[in-house]
C-alpha positions in Angstrom: 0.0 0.0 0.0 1.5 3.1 -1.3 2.1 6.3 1.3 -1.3 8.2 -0.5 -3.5 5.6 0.0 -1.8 4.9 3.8 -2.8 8.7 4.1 -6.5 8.7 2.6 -7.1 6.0 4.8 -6.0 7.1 7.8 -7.7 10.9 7.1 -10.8 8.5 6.3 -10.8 6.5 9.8 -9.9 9.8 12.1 -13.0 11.7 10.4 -15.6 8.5 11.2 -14.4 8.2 14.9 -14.7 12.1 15.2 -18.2 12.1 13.6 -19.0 8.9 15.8 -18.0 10.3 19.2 -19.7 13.2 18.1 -23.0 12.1 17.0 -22.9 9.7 19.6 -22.8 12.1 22.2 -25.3 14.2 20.7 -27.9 11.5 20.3 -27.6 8.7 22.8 -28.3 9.8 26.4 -29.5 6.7 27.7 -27.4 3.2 27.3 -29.8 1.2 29.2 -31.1 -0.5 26.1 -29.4 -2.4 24.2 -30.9 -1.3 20.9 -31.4 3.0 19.9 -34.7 4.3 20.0 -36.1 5.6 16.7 -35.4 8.7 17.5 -31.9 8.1 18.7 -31.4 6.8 15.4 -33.1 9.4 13.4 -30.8 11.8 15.5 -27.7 10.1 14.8 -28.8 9.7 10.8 -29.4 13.9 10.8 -26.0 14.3 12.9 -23.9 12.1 10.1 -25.0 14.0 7.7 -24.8 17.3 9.0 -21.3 16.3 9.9 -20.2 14.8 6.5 -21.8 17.6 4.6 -19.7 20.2 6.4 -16.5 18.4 5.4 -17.2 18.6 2.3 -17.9 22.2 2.4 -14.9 22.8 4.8 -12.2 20.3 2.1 -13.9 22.0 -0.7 -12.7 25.8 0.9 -9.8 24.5 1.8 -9.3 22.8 -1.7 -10.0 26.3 -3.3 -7.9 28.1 -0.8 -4.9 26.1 -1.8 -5.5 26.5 -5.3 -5.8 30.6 -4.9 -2.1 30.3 -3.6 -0.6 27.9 -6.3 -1.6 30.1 -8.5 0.4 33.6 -7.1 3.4 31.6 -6.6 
């Protein structure tokens, strides 16, 4: 496995343990149960994507932001 992919993955895992202690936090009070209510999981469903969509809008600045300064050097 080449360093790049080593790097993706690794970027990959940290952001799903971040957005699972997150959301999890959020959403699940009560660990009594041994399944989620529904609207623990509706909760965690609105959180994950919340989360993941503010990635993208975050990479996507960033991704612009780099490219702004590539091109004045």
């Amino acid at each position: 496995m080449n360093l790049g992919v080593k790097q993706e993955s690794f970027r990959i895992e940290t952001m799903m343990t971040s957005l699972r202690n997150e959301c999890v936090n959020l959403c699940c009070k009560d660990f009594s149960q041994a399944e989620l209510t529904k609207d623990e999981v509706h909760c965690i469903d609105r959180c994950s994507w919340r989360y993941l969509h503010t990635n993208k809008i975050i990479s996507n600045m960033l991704d612009r932001a780099g490219q702004g300064a590539k091109k004045k050097n």
